[in-house]
N, C-alpha and C positions, 0 to 999 in steps of 0.2 A: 504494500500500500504506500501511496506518495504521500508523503507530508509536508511536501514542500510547495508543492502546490504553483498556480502560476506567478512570475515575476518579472520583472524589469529592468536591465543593466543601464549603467546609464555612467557617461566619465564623471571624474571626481576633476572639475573643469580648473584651468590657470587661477579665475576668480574664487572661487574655492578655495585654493590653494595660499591668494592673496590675503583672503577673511583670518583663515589659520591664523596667518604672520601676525596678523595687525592683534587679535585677539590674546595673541602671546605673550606681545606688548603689552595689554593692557592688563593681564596677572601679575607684569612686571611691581606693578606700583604699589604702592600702601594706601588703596582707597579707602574711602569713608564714603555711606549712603547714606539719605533720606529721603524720605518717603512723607511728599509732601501734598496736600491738599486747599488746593486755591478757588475762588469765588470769584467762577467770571463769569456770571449772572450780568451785573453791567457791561462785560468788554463783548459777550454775545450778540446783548438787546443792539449795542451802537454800529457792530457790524452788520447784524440783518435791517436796520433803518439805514446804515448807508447804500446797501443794497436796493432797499425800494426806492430811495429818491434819486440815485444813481445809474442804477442797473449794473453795476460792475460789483465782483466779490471782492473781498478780501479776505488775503491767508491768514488762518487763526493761527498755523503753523508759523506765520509769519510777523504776525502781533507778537505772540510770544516771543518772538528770538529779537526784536525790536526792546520790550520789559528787558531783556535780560544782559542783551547790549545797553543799555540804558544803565543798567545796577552797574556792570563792571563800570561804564566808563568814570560813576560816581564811586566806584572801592576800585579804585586801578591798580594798586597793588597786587589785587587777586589777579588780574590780567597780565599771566607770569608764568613764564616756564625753566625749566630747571638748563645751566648755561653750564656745562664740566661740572666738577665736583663741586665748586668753592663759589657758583654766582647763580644770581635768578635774574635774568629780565623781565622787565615790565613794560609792557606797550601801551602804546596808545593806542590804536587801530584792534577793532574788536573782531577778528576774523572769523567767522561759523563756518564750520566743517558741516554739512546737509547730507544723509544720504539721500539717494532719490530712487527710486523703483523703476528702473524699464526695462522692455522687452526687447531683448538682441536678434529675434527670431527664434532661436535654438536653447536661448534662456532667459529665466526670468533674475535679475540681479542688480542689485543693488548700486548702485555709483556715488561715489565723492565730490559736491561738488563746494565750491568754499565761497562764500558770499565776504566781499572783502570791505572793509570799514563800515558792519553794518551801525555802529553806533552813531556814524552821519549820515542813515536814510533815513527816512521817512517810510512807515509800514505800505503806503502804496508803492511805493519804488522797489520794498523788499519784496513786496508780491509778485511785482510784474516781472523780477528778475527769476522768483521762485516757478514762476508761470512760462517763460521764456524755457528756462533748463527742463521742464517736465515735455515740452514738445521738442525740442533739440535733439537731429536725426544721431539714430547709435547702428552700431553695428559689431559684431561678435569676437573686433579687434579692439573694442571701444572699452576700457578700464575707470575710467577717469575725465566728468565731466568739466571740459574747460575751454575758454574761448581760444587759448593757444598752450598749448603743452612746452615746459620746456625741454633742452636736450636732456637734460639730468631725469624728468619726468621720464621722456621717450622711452631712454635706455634702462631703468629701472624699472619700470614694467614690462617690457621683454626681456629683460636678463634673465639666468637660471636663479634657481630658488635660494643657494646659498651666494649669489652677489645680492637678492633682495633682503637677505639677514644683514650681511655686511652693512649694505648703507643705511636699514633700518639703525644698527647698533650707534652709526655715524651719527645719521641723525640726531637720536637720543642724546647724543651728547651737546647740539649744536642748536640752540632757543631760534637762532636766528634760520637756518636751514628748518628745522619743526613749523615754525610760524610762517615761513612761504608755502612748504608743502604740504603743511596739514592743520592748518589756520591755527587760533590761539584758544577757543574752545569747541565740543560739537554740541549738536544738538539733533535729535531726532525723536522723531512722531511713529507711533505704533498703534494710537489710536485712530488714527483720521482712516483704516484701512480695514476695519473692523472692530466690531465688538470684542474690548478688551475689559473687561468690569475691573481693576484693582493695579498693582501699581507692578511695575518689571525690572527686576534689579540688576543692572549690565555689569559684566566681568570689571568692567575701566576701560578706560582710551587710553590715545595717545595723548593729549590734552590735560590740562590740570583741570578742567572741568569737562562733564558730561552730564547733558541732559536728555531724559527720558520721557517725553508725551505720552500717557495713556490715553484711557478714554474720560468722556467729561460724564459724569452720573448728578442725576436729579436724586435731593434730598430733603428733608428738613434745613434749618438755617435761621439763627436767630439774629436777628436785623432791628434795630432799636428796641429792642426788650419783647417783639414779637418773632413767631415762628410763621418761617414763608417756606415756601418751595424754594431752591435754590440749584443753581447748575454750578459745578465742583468738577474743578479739574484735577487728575491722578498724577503727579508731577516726580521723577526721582532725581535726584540731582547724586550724582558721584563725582567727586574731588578726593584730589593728591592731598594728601595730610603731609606731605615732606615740605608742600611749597603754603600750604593753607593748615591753619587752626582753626578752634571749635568758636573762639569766640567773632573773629573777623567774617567768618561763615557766619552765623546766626544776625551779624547786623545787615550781609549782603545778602541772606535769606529776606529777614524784615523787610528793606526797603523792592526786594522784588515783589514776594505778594501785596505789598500798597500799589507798586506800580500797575501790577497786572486786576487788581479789583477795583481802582479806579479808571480803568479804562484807557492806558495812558498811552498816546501815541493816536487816537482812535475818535478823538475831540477834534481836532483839527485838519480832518482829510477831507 
């Protein structure tokens, strides 16, 4: 009798093999989680009224990585990656690492693409740019969403697997090389693509921060001493604890759920 019953081979693809590396990386680090829940009840209601008076969306995906460019460039210190053994840099320019989901033909996978100083857009600028990369033609040589690849890009993603360790290790040591090719934090959505009820706790990046979109759940919610229906978004944030503490975290936690429950960025579009 067969127990094995019917199945499917299928390659374990280059990109595949990419995910590994990068995820390597990020067991490397001493992260620290939470698991956070925010009230975007008002940043909702302002984007579906921009919508009707408008006719045009905008990305919640996109709102949020706006709040959160916003907090660093107000704790800039946190906007900071580790420089050799003995330095941290701190930038200005708030770069998001985005994956994005498209179809190669042959697979379905994930791509990189890095929205650069979004803490000087403006949320319709980060849309349109977010909207722009989700139609941008790919193809099944295609790694790495970007308007122009450099040589060092090129060559590192077709290199064999132990030169993509090597430069990966280089990297790591180089804040300046890190923050061209893999922005200065990421951030990615896991809700916007189905029902995810609760919060998803990621290995680490490559980045001293990483942020986690779940999905947005309706609940109770006490609003000037009364209890309303309220829409709550499932939020995880994971930072390096070698470059960031508990307590400079907890005040650039603070000022992001103000940012993001008063609707901010979202007033003036």
């Amino acid at each position: 009798m067969d127990f094995v019953g019917k199945y499917q081979v299928k390659p374990f693809s280059k990109n595949r093999k990419n995910i590994v590396l990068i995820l390597r990386e990020g067991w490397r680090r001493h992260s620290i989680h939470g698991a956070i829940e925010i009230d975007v009840t008002n940043g909702m209601k302002l984007i579906k009224d921009h919508k009707q008076k408008t006719g045009r969306d905008v990305s919640f995906t996109g709102w949020i990585i706006k709040c959160i460019a916003q907090a660093l460039s107000e704790h800039k210190e946190l906007n900071a990656l580790r420089h050799g053994r003995n330095k941290i840099i701190i930038f200005d320019d708030v770069d998001v690492a985005i994956p994005v989901e498209r179809s190669t033909g042959s697979e379905i996978r994930p791509m990189v693409y890095i929205l650069r100083r979004a803490n000087e857009k403006n949320v319709l600028e980060i849309t349109e740019e977010i909207r722009d990369v989700q139609t941008k033609k790919v193809s099944d040589s295609t790694q790495l969403l970007s308007k122009k690849l450099s040589r060092l890009e090129r060559f590192a993603l077709n290199s064999p697997f132990i030169i993509k360790k090597f430069l990966l290790w280089f990297s790591r040591q180089n804040a300046i090389l890190k923050k061209k090719h893999m922005g200065t934090i990421g951030v990615t959505s896991i809700g916007m693509k189905g029902r995810f009820p609760g919060w998803l706790v990621p290995l680490g990046g490559t980045t001293t921060f990483l942020f986690v979109l779940s999905s947005i759940t309706k609940k109770p919610g006490v609003v000037d001493d009364k209890i309303l229906i309220r829409e709550y978004l499932n939020l995880t944030v994971s930072v390096d604890h070698d470059i960031v503490d508990g307590s400079p975290l907890a005040r650039f936690i603070d000022r992001l759920v103000e940012l993001i429950e008063t609707g901010f960025g979202l007033t003036d579009i």
